[in-house]
C-alpha positions in Angstrom: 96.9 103.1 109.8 97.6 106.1 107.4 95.3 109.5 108.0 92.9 110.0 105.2 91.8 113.1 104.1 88.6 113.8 101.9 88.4 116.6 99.0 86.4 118.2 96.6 88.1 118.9 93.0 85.4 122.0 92.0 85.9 122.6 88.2 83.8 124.8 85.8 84.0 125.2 82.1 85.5 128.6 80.5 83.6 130.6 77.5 86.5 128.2 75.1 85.0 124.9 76.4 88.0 124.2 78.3 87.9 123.0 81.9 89.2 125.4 85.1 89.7 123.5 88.4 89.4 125.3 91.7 92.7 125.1 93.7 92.9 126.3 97.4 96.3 128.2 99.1 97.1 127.4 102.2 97.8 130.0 104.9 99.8 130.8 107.6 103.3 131.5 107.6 104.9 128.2 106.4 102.9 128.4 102.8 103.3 132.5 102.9 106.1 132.2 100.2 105.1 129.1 98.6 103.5 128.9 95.1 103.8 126.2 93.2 103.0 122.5 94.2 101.9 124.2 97.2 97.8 124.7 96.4 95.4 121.6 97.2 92.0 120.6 96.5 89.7 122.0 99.5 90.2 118.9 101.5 90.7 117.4 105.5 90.8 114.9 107.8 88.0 112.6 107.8 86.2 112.1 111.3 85.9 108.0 113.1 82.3 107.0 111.8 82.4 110.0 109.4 81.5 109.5 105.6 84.4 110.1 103.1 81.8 112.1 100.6 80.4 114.0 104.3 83.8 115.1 105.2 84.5 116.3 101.7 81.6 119.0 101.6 81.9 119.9 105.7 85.8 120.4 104.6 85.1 122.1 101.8 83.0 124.4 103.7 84.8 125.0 105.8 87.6 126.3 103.8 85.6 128.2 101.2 83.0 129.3 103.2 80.3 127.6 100.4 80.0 123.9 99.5 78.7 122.6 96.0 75.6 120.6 95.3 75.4 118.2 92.0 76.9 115.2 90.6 79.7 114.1 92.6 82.1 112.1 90.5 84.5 109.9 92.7 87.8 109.5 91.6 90.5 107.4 92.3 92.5 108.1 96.1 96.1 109.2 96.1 98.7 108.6 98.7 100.7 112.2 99.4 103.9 112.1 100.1 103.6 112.2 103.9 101.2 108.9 103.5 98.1 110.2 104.2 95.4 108.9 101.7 93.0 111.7 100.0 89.9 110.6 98.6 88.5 113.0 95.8 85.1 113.8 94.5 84.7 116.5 91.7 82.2 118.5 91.2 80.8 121.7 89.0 80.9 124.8 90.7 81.0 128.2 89.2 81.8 129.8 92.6 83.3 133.4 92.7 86.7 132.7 95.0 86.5 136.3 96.1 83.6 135.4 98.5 86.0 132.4 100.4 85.6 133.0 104.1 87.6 130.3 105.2 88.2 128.8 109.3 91.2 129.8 111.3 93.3 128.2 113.5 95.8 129.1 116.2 99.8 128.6 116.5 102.7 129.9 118.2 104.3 132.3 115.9 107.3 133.2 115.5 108.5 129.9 116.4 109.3 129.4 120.3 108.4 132.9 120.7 105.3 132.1 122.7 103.3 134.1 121.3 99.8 132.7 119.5 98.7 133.7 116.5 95.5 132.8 114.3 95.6 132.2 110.5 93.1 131.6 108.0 93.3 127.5 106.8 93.0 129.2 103.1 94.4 132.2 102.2 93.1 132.4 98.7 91.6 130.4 96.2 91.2 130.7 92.0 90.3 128.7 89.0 93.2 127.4 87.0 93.3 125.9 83.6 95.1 122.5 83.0 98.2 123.2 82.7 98.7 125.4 85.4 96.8 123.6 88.2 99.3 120.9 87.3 101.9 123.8 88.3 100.2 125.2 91.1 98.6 121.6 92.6 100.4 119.5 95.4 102.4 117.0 93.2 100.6 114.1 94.7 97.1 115.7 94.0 98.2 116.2 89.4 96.5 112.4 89.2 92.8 114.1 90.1 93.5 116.7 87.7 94.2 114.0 85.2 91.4 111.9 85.8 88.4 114.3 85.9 89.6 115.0 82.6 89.8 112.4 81.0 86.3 111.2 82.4 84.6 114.6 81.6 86.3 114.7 78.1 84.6 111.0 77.8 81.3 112.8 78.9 80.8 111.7 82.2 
């Protein structure tokens, strides 16, 4: 059975009315260099027994070092490229990305060097407008984009 992760698509309006979405960069050396279709949603892997939604906000968290409150609105899962299913909630948040404190984690770096090395999961994160979060977003992650869009323009 595929891995599924769980995410949170934070968005906020501008002073124009238009909609900014929060995208996360990933860190450690194999994203240093990487800009676009490289940023996510704040997302991971969802525990056995754990809640989709609960995994979402402890992910989220985690990364960010804050997690929303509000009206979640559930939008439709996407399968990356890798297979893994992500499961997607968005949410308002007007959070300033120059407070993220994100987790670390460990791994031998340079490669076969055997020598450890910690990195931060997120490296930085920043609101984008539509068109360039569709830039800056994991390919397989555009269809959030899309659909929170569409549903907020409807006035979900």
């Amino acid at each position: 059975m595929a891995k599924e992760s769980a995410g949170l698509l934070l968005y906020r309006r501008a002073a124009d009315g238009s909609l900014e979405f929060l995208l996360v960069h990933p860190g450690g050396p194999f994203w240093k260099n990487r800009d676009e279709g490289a940023w996510t949603i704040p997302k991971g892997q969802v525990d056995e027994g754990e809640k989709p939604l609960a995994a979402a906000q402890r992910e989220t968290r985690e990364e960010l070092g804050f997690c929303p409150e509000g009206e979640f609105i559930e939008l439709k899962p996407s399968k990356q490229k890798a297979g893994k299913l992500v499961l997607a909630w968005g949410v308002e948040a007007n959070w300033d990305p120059g407070k993220l404190q994100s987790n670390t984690f460990s791994t031998v770096w340079p490669p076969r060097s055997g020598k450890t090395q910690t990195f931060p999961e997120v490296d930085c994160a920043a609101y984008f407008d539509l068109k360039q979060a569709r830039l800056k977003i994991n390919p397989a992650q555009i269809p959030f984009l899309e659909e929170l869009t569409t549903l907020l323009e409807d006035g979900a």
